[in-house]
N, C-alpha and C positions, 0 to 999 in steps of 0.2 A: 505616425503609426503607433497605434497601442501595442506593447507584446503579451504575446498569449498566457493566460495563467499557466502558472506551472504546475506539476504532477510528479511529488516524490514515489519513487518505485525503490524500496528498499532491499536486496534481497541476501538470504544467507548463502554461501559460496560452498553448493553443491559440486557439482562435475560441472566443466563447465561447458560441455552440453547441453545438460541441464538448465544451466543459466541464460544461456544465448537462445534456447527455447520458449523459457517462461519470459522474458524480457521480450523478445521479438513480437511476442502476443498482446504484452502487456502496451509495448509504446504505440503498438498499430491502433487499438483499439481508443488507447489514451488522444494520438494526433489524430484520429477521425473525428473524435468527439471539440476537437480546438482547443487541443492543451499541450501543454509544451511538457516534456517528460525530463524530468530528472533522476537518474539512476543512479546507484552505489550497490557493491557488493561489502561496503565498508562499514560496521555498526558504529563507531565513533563521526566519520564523515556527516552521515544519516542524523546523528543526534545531533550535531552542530549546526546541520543546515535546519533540521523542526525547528530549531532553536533561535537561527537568526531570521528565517528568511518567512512568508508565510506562504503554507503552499492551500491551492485548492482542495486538495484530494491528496492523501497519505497511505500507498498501499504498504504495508508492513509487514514481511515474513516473521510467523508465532516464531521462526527456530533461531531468528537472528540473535544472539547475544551481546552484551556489552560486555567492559573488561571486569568487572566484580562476578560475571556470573549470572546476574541476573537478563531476563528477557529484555529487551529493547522494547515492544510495544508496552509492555506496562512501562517502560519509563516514560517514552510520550505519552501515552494517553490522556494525561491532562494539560498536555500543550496542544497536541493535537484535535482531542475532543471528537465528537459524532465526526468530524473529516476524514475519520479512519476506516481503512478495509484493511482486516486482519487477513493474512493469506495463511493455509494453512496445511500441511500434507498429509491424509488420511482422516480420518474422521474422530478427531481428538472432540469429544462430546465438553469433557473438562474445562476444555480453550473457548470452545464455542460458547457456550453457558457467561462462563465470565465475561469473555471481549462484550457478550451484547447485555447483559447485568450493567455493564459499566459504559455502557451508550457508543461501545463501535457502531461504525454505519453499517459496516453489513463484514462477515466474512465469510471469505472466497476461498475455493478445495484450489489446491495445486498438481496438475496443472491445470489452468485457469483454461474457463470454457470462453469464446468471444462473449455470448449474450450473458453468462455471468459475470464478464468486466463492466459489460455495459449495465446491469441491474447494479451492480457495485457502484459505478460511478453517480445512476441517480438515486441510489438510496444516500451516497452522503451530500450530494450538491443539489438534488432534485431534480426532477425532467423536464423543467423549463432551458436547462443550460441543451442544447443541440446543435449541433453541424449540418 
């Protein structure tokens, strides 16, 4: 038996209400489509795994930070590459501009709409991958 691609869900540690909300959406939407979800609320975990492992789909919260300060999706972005969906809270026009300047797949408003995960997901892997 093959195992199913996986699907990094990275997210910044709001309430965690909050988190157990957007993640609940996030993995339902992900294991319908036949992907196996990988979460962290951790930005160095997150970087470790872009880094070792390769995922299909890279969902990336814009607020997540690493320890210098800087944003975490701009540190993936060139490991990650078009596999990425920026998530993002409010309409940062700023964030938006850049991620897709710099070849994100698509970013997505938080909280995340079902059919906007799902547009997410074939805007980075295509509409041929389905369940």
């Amino acid at each position: 038996m093959v195992p199913a691609p996986s699907v990094l869900i990275s997210l910044s540690g709001r309430s965690p209400e909050d988190v157990a909300a957007v993640r609940g959406r996030l993995e339902g939407v992900v294991r319908g489509r036949g992907y196996e979800p990988r979460f962290t609320t951790d930005a160095g975990e997150a970087v470790a795994w872009a880094q070792d492992q390769r995922f299909e789909v890279s969902f990336v919260d814009a607020d997540m930070e690493v320890h210098a300060g800087g944003r975490i999706w701009r540190l993936l972005r060139p490991v990650i590459g078009p596999r990425m969906v920026l998530m993002t809270r409010g309409r940062r026009q700023d964030v938006w501009f850049e991620a897709l300047q710099h070849g994100v797949a698509a970013v997505l408003p938080l909280p995340p709409r079902t059919r906007t995960v799902r547009a997410a997901l074939e805007a980075a892997v295509g509409p041929e991958r389905r369940s």
